[in-house]
MITIGU-827839 format. One record per residue (C-alpha): x, y, z; residue number from 0. Coordinates in pm, 1 decimal. Layout:
<nodes>
+----------+----------+----------+------+
:        u :        v :        w : resi :
+----------+----------+----------+------+
:        X :        Y :        Z :  NUM :
...
+----------+----------+----------+------+
</nodes>
This chain:
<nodes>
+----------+----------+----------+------+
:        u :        v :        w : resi :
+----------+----------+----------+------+
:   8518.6 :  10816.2 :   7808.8 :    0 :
:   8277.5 :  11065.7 :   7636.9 :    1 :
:   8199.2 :  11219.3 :   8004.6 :    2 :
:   8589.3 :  11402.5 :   7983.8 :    3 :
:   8744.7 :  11117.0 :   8173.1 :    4 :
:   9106.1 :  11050.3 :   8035.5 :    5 :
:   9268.0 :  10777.1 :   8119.3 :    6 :
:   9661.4 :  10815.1 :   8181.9 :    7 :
:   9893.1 :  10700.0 :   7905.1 :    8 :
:  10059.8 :  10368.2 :   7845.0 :    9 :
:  10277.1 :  10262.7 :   8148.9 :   10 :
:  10365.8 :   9918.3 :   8037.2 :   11 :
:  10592.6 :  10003.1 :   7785.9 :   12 :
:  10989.0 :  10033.1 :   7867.1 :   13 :
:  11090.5 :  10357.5 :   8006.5 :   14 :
:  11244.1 :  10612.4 :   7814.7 :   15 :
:  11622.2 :  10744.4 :   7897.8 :   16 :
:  11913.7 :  10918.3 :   7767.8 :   17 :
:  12031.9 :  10545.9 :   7631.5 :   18 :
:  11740.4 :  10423.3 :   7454.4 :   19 :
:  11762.6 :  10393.4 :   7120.9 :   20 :
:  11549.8 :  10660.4 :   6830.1 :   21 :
:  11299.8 :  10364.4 :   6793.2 :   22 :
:  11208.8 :  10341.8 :   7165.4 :   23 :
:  11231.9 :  10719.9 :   7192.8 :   24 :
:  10986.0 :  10778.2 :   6910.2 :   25 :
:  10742.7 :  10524.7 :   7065.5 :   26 :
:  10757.0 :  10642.4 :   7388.4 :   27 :
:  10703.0 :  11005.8 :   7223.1 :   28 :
:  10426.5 :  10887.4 :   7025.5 :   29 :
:  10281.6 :  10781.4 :   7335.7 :   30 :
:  10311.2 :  11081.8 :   7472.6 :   31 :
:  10141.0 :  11298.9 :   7203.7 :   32 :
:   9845.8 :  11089.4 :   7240.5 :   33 :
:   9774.6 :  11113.0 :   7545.0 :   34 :
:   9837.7 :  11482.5 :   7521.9 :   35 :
:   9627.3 :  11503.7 :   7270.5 :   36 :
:   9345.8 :  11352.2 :   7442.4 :   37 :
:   9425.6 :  11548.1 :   7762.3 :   38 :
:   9398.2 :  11906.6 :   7548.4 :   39 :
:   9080.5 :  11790.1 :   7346.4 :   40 :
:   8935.3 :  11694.9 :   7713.0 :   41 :
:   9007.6 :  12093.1 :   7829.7 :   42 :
:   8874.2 :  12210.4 :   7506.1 :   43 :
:   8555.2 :  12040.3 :   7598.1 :   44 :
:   8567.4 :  12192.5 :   7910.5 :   45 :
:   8669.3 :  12520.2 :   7808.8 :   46 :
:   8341.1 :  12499.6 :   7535.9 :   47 :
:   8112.6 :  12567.3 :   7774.5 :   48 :
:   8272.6 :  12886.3 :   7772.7 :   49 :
:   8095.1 :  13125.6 :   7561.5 :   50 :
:   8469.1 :  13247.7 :   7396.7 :   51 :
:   8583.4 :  12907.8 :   7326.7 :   52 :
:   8509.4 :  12937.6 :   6954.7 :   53 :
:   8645.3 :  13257.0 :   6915.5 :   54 :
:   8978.3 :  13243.3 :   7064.0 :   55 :
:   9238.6 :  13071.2 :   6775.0 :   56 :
:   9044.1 :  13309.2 :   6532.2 :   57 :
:   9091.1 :  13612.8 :   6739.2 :   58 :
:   9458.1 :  13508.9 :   6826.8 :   59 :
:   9527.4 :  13471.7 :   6463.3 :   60 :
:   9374.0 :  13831.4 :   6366.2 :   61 :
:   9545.6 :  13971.7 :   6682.5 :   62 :
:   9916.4 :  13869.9 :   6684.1 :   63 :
:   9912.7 :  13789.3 :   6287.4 :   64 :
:   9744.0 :  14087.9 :   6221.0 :   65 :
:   9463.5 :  14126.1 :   5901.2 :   66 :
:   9389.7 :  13830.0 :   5698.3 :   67 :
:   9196.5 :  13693.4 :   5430.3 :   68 :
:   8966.9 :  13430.9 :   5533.8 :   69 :
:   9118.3 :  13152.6 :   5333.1 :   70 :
:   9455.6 :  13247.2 :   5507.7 :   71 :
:   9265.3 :  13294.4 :   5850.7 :   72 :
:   9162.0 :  12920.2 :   5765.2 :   73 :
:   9467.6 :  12756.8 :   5665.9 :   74 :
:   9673.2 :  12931.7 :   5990.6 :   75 :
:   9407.4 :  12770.3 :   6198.5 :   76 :
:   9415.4 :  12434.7 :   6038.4 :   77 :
:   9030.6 :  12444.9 :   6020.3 :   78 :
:   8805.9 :  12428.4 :   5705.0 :   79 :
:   8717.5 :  12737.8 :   5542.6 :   80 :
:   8355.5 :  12673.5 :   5622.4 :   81 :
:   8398.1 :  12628.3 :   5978.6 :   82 :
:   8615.2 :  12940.0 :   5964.4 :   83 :
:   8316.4 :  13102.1 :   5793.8 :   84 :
:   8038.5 :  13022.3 :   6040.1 :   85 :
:   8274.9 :  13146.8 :   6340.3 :   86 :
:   8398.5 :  13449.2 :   6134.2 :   87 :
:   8000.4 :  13544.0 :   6118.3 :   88 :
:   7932.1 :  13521.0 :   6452.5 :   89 :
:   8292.7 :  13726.9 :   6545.0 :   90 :
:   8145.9 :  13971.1 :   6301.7 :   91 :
:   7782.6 :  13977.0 :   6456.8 :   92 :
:   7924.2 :  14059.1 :   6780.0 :   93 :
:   8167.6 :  14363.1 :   6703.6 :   94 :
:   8454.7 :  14150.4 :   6753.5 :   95 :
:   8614.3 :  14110.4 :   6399.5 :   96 :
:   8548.6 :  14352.0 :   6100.1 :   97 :
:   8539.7 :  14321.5 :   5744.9 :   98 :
:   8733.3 :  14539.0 :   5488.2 :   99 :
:   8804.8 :  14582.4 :   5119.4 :  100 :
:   9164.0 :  14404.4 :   5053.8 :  101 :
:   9360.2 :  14737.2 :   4895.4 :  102 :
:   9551.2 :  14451.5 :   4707.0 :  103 :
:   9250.0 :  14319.1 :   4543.4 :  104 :
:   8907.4 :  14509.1 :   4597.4 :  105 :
:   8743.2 :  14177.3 :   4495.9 :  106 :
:   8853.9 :  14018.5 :   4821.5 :  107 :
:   8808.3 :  14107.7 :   5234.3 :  108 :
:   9036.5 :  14121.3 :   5505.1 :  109 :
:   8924.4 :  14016.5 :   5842.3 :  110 :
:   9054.7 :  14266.9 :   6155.2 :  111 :
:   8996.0 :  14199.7 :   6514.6 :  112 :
:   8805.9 :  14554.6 :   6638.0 :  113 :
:   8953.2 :  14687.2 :   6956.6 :  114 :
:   8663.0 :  14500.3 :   7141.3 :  115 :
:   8836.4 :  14149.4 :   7011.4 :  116 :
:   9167.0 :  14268.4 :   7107.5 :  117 :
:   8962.8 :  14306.0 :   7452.6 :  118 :
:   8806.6 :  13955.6 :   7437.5 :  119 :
:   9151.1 :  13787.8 :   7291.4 :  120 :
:   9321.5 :  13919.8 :   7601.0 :  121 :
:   9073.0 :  13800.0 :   7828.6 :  122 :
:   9107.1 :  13453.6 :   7724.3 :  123 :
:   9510.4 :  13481.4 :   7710.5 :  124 :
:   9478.5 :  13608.3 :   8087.3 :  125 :
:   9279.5 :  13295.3 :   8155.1 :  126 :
:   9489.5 :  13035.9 :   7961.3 :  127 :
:   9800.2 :  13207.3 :   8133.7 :  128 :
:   9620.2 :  13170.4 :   8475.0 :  129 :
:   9521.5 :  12808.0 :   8449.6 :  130 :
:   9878.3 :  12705.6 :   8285.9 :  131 :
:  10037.4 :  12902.3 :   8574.1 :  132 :
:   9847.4 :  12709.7 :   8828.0 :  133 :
:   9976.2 :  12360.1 :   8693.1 :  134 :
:  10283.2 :  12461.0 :   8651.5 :  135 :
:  10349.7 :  12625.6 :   9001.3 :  136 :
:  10496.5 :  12345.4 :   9141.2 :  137 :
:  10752.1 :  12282.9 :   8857.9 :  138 :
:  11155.4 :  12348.3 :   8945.1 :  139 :
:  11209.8 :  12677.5 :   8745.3 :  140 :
:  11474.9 :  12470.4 :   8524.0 :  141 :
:  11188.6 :  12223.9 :   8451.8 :  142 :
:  10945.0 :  12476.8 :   8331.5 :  143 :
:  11205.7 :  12644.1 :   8117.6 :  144 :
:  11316.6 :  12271.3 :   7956.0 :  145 :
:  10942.7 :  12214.9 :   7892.2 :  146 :
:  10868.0 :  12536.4 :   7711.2 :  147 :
:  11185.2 :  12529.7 :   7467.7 :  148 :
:  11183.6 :  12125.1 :   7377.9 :  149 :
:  10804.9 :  12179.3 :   7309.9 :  150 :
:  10911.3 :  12503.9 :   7117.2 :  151 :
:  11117.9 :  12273.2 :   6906.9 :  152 :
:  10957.4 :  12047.8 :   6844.9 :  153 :
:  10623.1 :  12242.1 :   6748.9 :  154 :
:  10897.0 :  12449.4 :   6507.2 :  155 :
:  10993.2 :  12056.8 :   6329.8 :  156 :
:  10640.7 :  11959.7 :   6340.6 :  157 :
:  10572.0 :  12276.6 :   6123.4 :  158 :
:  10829.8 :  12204.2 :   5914.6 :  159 :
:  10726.4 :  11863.4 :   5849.1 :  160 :
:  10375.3 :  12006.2 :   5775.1 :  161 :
:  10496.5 :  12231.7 :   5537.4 :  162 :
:  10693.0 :  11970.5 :   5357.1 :  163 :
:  10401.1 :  11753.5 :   5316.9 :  164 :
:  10167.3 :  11982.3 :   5140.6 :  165 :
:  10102.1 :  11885.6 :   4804.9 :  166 :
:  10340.8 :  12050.1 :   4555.4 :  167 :
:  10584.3 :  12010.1 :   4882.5 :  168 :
:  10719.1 :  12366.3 :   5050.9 :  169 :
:  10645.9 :  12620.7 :   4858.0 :  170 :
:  10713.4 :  12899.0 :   5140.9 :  171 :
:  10458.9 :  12799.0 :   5345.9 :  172 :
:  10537.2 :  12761.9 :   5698.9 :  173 :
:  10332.5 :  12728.8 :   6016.4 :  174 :
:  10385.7 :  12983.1 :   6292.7 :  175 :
:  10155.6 :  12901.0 :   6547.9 :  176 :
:  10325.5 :  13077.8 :   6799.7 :  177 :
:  10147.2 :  13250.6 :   7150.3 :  178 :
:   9823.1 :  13237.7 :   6927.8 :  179 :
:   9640.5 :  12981.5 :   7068.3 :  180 :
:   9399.9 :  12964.8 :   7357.7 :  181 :
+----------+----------+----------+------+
</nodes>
């Protein structure tokens, strides 16, 4: 399946109702998730052809979360620090992210997106929002509504789970994703 073929999920399991029980639910959600999964990493592949495709979760971190450190840039992103430091270079080699001395420790940088990254983040929001519209055109209006605020919740208890698994447990940290991806 390396050629961006994915295969549909798992029909041969029981189907999932208002009745079933939290152990079939959970399946059948697990199910779900992985063939989502393999559905988005499919249209990143896709979408890496694109010349931007690197740049947008960094840009849509610096944009909507404002300045950063990269550490924190990293850790928003769930990407290592020296991934986040490759792309960070490039961002910066092309005018779209600039560095500054952090006024709460002069030892430090913050990252910034420069107007031209605003320019380039919005760009690639237009284009997610374009291609999302598109699938979802044919949706009931009810249906697209359900779909945005059970996903909203359950990205919102998937951060909290994440939180509560890092080691020393929560300590304040929380995950707020948000509009901030591709």
């Amino acid at each position: 399946m390396g050629n961006g073929t994915v295969r549909s999920g798992d029909q041969t399991g029981p189907q999932v109702t208002a009745a079933s029980g939290l152990a079939e639910a959970a399946s059948g959600l697990g199910t779900e998730i992985v063939r989502f999964s393999r559905l988005i990493a499919a249209w990143k592949q896709r979408a890496k052809k694109d010349a931007g495709a690197a740049d947008r979760v960094l840009l849509a971190r610096l944009v909507v979360g404002g300045d950063r450190r990269a550490t924190d840039l990293a850790a928003d992103a769930f990407l290592d620090l020296s991934t986040v430091s490759r792309q960070v270079r490039s961002l910066v080699e092309r005018g779209l992210v600039a560095r500054r001395p952090d006024p709460e420790d002069r030892r430090g940088t913050l990252l910034t997106a420069t107007d031209e990254g605003r320019v380039a983040f919005a760009h690639y929001r237009r284009q997610r929002d374009a291609e999302l519209a598109a699938l979802l055109e044919p949706w009931p209006p009810q249906d697209r509504a359900d779909l945005i605020r059970l996903l909203g919740r359950l990205n919102e208890d998937l951060a909290e789970q994440h939180a509560r698994q890092l080691p020393g447990g929560d300590q304040g940290a929380t995950v707020e994703q948000g509009d901030t991806h591709e």
